[in-house]
Kinemage of the C-alpha trace (Angstrom):
@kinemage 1
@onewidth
@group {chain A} dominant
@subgroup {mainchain}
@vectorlist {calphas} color= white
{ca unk a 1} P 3.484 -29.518 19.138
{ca unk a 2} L 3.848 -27.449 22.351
{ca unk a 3} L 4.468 -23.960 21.961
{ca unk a 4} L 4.014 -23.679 18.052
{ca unk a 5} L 1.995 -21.622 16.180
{ca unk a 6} L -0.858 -24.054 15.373
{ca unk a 7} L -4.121 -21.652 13.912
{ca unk a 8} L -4.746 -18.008 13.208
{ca unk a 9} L -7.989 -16.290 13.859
{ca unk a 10} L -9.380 -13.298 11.943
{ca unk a 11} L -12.833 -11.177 12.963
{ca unk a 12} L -15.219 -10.546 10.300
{ca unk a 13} L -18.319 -8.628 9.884
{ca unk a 14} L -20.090 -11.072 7.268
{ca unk a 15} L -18.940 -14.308 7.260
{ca unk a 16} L -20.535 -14.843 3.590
{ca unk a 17} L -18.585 -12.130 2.283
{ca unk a 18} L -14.908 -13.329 3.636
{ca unk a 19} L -15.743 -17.050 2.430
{ca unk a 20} L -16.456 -15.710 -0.930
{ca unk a 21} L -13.674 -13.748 -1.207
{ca unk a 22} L -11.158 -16.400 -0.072
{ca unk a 23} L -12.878 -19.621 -2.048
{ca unk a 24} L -12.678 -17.253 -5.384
{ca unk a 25} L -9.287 -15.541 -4.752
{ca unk a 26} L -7.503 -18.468 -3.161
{ca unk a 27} L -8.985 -21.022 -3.078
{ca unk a 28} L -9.394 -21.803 0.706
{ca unk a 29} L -11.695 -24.416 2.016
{ca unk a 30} L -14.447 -24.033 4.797
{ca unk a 31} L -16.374 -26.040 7.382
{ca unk a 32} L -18.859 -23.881 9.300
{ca unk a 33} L -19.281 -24.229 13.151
{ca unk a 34} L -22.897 -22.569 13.466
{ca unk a 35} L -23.805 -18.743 12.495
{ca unk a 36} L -21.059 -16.856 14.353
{ca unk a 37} L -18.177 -18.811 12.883
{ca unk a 38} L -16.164 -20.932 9.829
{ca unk a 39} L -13.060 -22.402 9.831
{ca unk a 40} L -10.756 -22.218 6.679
{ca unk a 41} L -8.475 -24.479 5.672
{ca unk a 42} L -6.123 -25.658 2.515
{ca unk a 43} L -3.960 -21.832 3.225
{ca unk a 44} L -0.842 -23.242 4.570
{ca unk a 45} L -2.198 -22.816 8.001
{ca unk a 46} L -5.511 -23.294 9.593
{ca unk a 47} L -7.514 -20.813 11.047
{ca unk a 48} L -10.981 -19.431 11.055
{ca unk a 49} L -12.740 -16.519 10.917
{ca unk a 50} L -15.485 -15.426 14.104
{ca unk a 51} L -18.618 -12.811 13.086
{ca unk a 52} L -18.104 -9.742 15.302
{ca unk a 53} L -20.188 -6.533 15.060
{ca unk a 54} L -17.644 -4.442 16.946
{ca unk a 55} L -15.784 -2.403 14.766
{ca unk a 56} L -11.804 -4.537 13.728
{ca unk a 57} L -8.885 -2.786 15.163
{ca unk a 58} L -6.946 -5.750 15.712
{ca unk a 59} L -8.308 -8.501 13.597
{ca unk a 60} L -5.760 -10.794 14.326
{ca unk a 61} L -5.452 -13.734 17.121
{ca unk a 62} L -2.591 -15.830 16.548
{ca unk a 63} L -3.351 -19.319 18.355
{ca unk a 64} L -0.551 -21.219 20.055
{ca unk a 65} L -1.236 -25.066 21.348
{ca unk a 66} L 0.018 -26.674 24.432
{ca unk a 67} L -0.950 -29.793 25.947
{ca unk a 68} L -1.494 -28.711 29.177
{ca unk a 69} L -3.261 -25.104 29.223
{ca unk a 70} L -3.069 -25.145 33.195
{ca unk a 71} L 0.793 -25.203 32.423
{ca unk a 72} L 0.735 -22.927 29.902
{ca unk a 73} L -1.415 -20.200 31.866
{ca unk a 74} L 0.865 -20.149 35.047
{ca unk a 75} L 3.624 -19.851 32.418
{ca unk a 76} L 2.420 -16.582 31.284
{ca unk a 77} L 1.079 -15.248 34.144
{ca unk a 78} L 4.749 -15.974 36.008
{ca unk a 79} L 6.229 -14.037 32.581
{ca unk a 80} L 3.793 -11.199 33.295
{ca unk a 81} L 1.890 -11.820 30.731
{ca unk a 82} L -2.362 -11.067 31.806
{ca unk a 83} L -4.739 -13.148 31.330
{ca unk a 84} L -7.492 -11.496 29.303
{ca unk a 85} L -9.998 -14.416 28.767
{ca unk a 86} L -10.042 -17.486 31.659
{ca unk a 87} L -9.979 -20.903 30.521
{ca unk a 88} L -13.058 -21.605 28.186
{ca unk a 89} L -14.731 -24.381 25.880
{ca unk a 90} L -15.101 -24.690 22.676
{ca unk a 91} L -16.128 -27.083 19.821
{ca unk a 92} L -12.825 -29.021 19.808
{ca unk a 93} L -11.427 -28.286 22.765
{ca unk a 94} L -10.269 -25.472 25.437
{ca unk a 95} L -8.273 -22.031 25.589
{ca unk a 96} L -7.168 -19.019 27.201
{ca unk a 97} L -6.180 -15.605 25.482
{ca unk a 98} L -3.508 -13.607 26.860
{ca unk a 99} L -1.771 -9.868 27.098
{ca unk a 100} L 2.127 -10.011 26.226
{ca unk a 101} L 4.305 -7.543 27.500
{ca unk a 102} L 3.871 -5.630 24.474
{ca unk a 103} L 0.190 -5.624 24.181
{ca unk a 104} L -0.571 -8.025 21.823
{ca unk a 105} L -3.376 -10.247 22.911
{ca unk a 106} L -3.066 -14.113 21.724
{ca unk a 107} L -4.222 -17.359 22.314
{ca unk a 108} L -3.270 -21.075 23.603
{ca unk a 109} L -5.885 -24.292 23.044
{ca unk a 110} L -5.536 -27.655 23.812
{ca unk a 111} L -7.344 -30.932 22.509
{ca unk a 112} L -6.639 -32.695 26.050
C-alpha cells in the first residue's frame, strides 16, 4: 500500500554473524541476494540486512513503498525533503532514499 511502512533495513559488518544471531535467538528466516546482502523474514516485518565496512552510526533505513516513485520523489522534494540517493535498481525493483526535515534519511521502492 502507498505510503506504508513496507521493509526495514539494518547495516551489518558480517552478515554470517547477524544471521546466526537472529535464526538462534528468534528465529528469523533468510534468503541471500549475493555476498553484500540477506533478506530476513518471518519477524513481523520484512527487511534485510546490507554488509557495510563503514563504521554504523545510524543502522537503520526504514523503507516506505509507493507505486509511483516519480510521484513520490517530487512529493518530497516539494516538502523539502533532499534527495540523498537518485532513483536506482535493485533485485526486485527501484528506490530513492531521502533527508526529512529532521535528518533522518529513509527510503521509498516500488515493484512497478
Amino acid at each position: 500500500m502507498d505510503n506504508h511502512i513496507n521493509y526495514v533495513e539494518f547495516k551489518a559488518p558480517n552478515l554470517a554473524k547477524v544471521k546466526s544471531f537472529y535464526q538462534t535467538v528468534f528465529n528469523w528466516e533468510f534468503t541471500d541476494y549475493g555476498p553484500t546482502y540477506v533478506a530476513f523474514s518471518n519477524s513481523g516485518l520484512e527487511g534485510g540486512f546490507e554488509k557495510t565496512d563503514d563504521e554504523i552510526v545510524n543502522g537503520v533505513l526504514v523503507v516506505l513503498y509507493h507505486s509511483n516513485l516519480k510521484t513520490a520523489k517530487e512529493a518530497v522534494m516539494k516538502a523539502q525533503g533532499k534527495i540523498s540517493e537518485d532513483i536506482f535498481s535493485f533485485p526486485g525493483g527501484r528506490r530513492f532514499h531521502f533527508i526529512d526535515p529532521a535528518g533522518n534519511e529513509l527510503a521509498v521502492w516500488s515493484d512497478k
